[in-house]
C-alpha positions as CSV (number, residue, x, y, z in Angstrom):
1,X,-34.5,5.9,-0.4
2,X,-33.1,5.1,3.2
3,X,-29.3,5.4,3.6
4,X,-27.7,1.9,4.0
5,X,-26.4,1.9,8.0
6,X,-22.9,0.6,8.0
7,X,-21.3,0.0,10.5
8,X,-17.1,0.1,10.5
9,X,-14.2,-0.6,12.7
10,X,-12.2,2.0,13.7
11,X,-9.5,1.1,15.9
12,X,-7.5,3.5,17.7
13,X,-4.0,2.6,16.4
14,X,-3.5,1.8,12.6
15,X,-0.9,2.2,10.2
16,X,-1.1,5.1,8.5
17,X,-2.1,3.7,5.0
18,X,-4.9,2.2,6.6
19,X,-6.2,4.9,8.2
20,X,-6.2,7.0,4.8
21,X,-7.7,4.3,2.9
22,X,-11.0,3.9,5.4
23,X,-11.5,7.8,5.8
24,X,-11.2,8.8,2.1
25,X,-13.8,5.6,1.2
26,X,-16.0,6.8,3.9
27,X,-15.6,10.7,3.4
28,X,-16.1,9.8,-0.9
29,X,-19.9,7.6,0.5
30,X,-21.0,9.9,3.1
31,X,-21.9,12.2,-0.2
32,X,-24.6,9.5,-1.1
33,X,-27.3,7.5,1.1
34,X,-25.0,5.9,3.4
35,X,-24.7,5.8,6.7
36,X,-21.2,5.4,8.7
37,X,-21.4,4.8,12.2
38,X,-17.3,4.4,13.9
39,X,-17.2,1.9,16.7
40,X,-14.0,-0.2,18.2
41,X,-13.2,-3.5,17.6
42,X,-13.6,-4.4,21.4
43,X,-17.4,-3.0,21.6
44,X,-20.5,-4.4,20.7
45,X,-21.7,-4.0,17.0
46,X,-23.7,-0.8,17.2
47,X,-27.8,-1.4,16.8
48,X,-29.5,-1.3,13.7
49,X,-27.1,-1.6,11.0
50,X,-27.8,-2.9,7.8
51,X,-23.6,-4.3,7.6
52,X,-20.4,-4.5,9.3
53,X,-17.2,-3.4,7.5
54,X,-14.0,-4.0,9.0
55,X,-11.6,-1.7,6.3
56,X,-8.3,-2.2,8.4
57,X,-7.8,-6.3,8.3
58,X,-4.0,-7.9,7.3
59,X,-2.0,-10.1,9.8
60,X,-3.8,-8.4,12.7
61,X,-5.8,-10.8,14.5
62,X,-9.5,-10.3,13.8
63,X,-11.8,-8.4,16.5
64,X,-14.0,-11.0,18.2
65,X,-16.9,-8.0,16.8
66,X,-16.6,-10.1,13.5
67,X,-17.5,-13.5,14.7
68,X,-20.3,-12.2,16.5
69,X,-21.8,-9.7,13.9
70,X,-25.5,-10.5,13.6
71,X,-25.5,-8.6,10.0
72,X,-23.9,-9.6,6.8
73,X,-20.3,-8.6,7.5
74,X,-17.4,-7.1,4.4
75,X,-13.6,-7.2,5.5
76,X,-10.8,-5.6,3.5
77,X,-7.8,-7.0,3.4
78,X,-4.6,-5.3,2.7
79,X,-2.0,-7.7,2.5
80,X,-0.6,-11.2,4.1
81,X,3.1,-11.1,3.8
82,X,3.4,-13.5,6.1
83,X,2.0,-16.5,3.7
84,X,4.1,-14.8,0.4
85,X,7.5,-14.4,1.6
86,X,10.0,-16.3,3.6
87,X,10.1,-15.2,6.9
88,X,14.1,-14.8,6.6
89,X,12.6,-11.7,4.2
90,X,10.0,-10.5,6.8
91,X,12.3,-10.2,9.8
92,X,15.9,-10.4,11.5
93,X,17.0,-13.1,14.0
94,X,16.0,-16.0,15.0
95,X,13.4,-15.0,17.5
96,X,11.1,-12.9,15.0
97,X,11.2,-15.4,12.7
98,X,9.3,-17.5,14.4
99,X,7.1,-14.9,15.6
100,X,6.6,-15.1,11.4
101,X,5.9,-18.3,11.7
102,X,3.7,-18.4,14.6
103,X,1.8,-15.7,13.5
104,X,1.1,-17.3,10.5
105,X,-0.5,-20.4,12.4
106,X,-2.9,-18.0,14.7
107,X,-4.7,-16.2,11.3
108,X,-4.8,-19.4,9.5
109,X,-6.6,-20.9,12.1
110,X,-9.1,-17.7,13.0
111,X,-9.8,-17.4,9.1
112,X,-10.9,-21.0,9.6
113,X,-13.7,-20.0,11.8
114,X,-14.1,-16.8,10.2
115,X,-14.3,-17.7,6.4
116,X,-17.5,-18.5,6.8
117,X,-19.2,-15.5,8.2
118,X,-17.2,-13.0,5.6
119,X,-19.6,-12.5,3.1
120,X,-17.1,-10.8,0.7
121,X,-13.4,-9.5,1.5
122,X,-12.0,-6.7,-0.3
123,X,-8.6,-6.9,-1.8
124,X,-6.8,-3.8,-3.0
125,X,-5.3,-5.3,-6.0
126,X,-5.3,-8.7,-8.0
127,X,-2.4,-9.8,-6.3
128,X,-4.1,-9.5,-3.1
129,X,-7.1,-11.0,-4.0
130,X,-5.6,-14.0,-5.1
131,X,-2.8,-13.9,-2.4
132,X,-6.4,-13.8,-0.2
133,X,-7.8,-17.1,-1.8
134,X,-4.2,-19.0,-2.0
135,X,-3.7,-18.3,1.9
136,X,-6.3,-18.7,3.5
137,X,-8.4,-20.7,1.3
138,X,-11.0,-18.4,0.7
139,X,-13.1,-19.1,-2.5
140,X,-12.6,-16.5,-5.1
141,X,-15.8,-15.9,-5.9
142,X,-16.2,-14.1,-2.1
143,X,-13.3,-11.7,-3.2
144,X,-13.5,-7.9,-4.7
145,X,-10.6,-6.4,-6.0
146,X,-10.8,-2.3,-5.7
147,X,-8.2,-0.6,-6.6
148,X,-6.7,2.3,-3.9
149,X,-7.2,6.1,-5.2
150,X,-5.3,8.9,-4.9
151,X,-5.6,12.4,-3.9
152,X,-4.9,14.7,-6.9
153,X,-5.3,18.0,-5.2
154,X,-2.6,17.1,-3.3
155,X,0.2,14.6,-5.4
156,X,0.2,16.3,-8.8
157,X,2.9,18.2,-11.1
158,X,2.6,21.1,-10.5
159,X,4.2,23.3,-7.9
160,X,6.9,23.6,-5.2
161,X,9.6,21.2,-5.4
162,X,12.0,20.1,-2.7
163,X,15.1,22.2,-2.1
164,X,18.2,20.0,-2.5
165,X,21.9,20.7,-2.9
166,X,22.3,18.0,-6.0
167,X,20.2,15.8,-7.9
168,X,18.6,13.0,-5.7
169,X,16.9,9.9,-6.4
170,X,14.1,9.4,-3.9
171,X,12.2,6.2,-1.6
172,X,9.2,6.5,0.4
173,X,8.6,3.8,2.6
174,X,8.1,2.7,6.4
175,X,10.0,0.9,8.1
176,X,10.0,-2.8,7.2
177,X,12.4,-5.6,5.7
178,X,10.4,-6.2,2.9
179,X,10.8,-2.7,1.4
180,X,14.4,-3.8,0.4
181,X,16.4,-1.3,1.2
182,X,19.6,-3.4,2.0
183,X,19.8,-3.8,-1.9
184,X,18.8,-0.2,-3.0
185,X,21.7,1.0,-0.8
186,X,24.3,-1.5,-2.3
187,X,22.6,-0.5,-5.7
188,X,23.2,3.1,-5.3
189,X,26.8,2.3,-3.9
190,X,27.4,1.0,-7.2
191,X,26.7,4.2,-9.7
192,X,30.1,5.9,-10.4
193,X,31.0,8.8,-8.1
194,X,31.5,11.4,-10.7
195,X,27.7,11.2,-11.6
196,X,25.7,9.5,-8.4
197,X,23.0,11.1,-8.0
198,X,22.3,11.9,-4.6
199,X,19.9,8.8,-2.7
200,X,17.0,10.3,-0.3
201,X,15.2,7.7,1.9
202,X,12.2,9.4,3.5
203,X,11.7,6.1,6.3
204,X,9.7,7.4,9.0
205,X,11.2,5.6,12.5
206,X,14.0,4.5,11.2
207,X,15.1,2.1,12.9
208,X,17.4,-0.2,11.6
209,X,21.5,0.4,11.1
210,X,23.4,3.8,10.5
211,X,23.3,4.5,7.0
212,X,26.7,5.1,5.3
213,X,27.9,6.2,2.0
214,X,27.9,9.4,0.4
215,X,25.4,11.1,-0.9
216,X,22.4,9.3,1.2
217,X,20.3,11.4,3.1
218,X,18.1,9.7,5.6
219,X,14.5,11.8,6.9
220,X,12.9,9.8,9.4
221,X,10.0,12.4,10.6
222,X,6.7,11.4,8.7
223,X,6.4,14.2,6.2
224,X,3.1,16.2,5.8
225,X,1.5,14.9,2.2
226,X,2.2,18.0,1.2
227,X,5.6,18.1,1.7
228,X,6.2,14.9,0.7
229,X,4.6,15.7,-2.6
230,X,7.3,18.6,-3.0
231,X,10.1,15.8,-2.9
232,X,8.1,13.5,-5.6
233,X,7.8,16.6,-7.9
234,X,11.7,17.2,-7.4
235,X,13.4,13.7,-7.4
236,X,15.0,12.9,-10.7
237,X,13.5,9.2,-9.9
238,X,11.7,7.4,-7.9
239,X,12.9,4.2,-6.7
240,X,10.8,1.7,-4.7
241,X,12.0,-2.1,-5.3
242,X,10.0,-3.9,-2.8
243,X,9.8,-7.3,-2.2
244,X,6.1,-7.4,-1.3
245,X,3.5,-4.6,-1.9
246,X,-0.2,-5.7,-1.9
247,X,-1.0,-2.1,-3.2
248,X,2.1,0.2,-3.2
249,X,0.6,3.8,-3.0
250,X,3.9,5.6,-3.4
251,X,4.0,4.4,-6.5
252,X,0.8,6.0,-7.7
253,X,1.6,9.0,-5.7
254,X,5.4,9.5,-7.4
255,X,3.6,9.1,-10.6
256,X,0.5,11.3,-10.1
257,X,4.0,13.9,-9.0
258,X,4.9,13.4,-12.8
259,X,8.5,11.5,-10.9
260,X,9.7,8.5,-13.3
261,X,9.4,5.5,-11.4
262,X,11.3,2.3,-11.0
263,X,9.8,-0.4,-9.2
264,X,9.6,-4.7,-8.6
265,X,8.2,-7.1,-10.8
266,X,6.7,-9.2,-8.3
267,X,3.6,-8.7,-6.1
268,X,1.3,-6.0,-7.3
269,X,3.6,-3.6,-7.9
270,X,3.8,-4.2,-12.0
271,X,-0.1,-4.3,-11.3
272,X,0.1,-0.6,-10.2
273,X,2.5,0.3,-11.9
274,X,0.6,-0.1,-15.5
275,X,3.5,-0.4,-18.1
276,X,4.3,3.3,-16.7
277,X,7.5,2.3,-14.8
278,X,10.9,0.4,-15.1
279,X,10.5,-2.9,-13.6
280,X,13.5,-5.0,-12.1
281,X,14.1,-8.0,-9.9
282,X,14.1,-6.8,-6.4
283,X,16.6,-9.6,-5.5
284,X,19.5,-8.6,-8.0
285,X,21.7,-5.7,-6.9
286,X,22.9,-5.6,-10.4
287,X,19.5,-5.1,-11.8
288,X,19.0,-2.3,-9.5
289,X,21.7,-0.5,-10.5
290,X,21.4,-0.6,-14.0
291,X,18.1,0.7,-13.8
292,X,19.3,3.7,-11.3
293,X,22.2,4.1,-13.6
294,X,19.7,4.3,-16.6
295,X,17.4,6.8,-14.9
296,X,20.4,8.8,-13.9
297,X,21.4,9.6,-17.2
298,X,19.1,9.4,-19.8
299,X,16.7,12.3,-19.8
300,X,14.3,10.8,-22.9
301,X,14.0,7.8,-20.8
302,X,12.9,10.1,-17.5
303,X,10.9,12.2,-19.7
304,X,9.0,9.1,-21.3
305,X,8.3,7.7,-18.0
306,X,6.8,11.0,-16.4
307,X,4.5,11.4,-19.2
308,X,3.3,7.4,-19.2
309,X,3.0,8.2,-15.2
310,X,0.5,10.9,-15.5
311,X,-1.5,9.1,-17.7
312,X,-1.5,6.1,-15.5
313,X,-2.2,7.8,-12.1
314,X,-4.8,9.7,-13.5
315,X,-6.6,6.5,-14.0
316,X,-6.5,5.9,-9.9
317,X,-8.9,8.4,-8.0
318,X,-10.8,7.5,-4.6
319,X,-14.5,8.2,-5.7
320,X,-14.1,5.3,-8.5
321,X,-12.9,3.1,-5.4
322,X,-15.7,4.4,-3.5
323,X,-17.8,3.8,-5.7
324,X,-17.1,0.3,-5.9
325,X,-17.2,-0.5,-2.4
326,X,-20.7,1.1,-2.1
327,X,-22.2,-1.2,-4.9
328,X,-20.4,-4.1,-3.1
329,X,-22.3,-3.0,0.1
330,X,-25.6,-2.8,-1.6
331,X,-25.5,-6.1,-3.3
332,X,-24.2,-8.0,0.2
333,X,-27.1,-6.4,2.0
334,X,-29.4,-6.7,-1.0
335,X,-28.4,-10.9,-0.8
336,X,-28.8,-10.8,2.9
337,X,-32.9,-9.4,2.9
């Protein structure tokens, strides 16, 4: 059987996430008959390829590659924030705000001329997808959900843990308004002195105010997955309530750590999440802190969660999601001959 030739974007700056997501699908297909072949989004489609995959879409605006592909053409999408929350959520002043807005406008009108040339988009969740067809008014038939994996060699339960001076409670995030942590920070403020646990925020480029208060630690260098899977395995929680995940790998990744996790009930984080994790309202302080409060002290409770964690992150691995992704190939290009 001939390997199927696929060709994929691969741009030169990406955020993280997206980066891991295209080079564990691609390194999970190059073990069957597929064919990658990298090329950037301001170059020609390479020659005799069977499809196009752009694996790094969002808010970014399209590569012109796309509307000119002269093969069937798959783009994933990983989330649309912009269309879901208010901008005053997204960003500060008045000025970014109606970058938001603008912003908005611009992929609106390039999915217009786009739609039609996407034979399927890939969401990575439920959410997304129908965040996807409620947005920019794709029809849902065109959409594939496919769950993200995770990498079990590396984000599992066994071995080192982080080296702390007390108890912490622990967030993983970048850098962005919608990650909430405004509200964690009052939550945490709120726990009684005599018992607060200590609050870790590992927020690579920090950049926002000074952090205050005891007992919060701020590590703005991007860990090594390695080391950032010795501060899951240690934490006494995990706390992520964001306002908008499309995915949310630290979830999976504080699970698959054996951490008990609390997370949002909104977006696709109670989609992740499984029933494995204490859900709140990410808009209530006092929600937050209860559940902090709760995780703080009750060991059955932490216990109960790890063990529901396990099980659900062991349900998440990337050759299943590669996997997926190759049959959607084959059946685009199968539609196309």
């Amino acid at each position: 059987m001939s390997p199927l030739r696929v060709a994929v974007v691969t741009r030169r700056a990406e955020p993280l996430s997206f980066r891991n997501y295209r080079e564990r699908v691609l390194a999970e297909l190059a073990r069957g008959p597929l064919e990658a072949r990298a090329f950037a989004p301001e170059a020609p489609v390479p020659p005799g390829v069977d499809l196009l995959w752009d694996p790094g879409l969002g808010m970014g605006r399209p590569p012109r590659a796309l509307f000119r592909a002269p093969v069937p053409l798959v783009t994933t999408v990983h989330g649309l924030r912009h269309f879901s929350l208010p901008a005053a959520e997204i960003a500060s002043g008045a000025l970014e705000r109606a970058r938001v807005a603008l912003a908005r406008l611009r992929r609106r009108r390039e999915w217009r001329a786009l739609g039609g040339r996407v034979a399927r988009i890939v969401a990575v969740s439920r959410f997304g997808a129908g965040e996807i067809e409620s947005a920019l008014g794709i029809p849902r038939e065109k959409i594939r959900a496919i769950h993200h994996g995770v990498d079990h060699a590396v984000y599992r339960p066994e071995g080192e843990r982080a080296e702390a001076a007390r108890p912490y409670l622990l967030h993983v995030s970048s850098y962005q308004k919608k990650k909430n942590l405004e509200r964690l920070l009052a939550a945490h403020a709120r726990l009684p002195a005599g018992s607060r646990p200590d609050l870790v925020l590992v927020v690579p480029d920090y950049a926002g105010p000074p952090l205050a208060g005891p007992g919060v630690l701020l590590k703005s260098a991007v860990l090594a997955p390695l080391e950032l899977a010795r501060w899951y395995r240690g934490a006494l929680a995990f706390a992520f309530p964001s306002l908008h995940e499309t995915f949310g790998m630290p979830i999976l990744e504080a699970m698959a750590c054996g951490a008990p996790v609390l997370t949002s009930m909104v977006t696709a984080c109670p989609e992740v999440a499984g029933g494995a994790a204490l859900l709140v309202d990410p808009r209530s302080v006092d929600e937050i802190a209860e559940a902090l409060s709760r995780l703080a002290g009750d060991a059955r409770l932490r216990s109960e969660l790890r063990q529901r964690g396990l099980a659900r992150a062991a349900q998440f691995d990337w050759a299943t999601c590669a996997a997926a992704h190759a049959q959607l190939f084959a059946e685009v290009v199968g539609a196309a001959r």
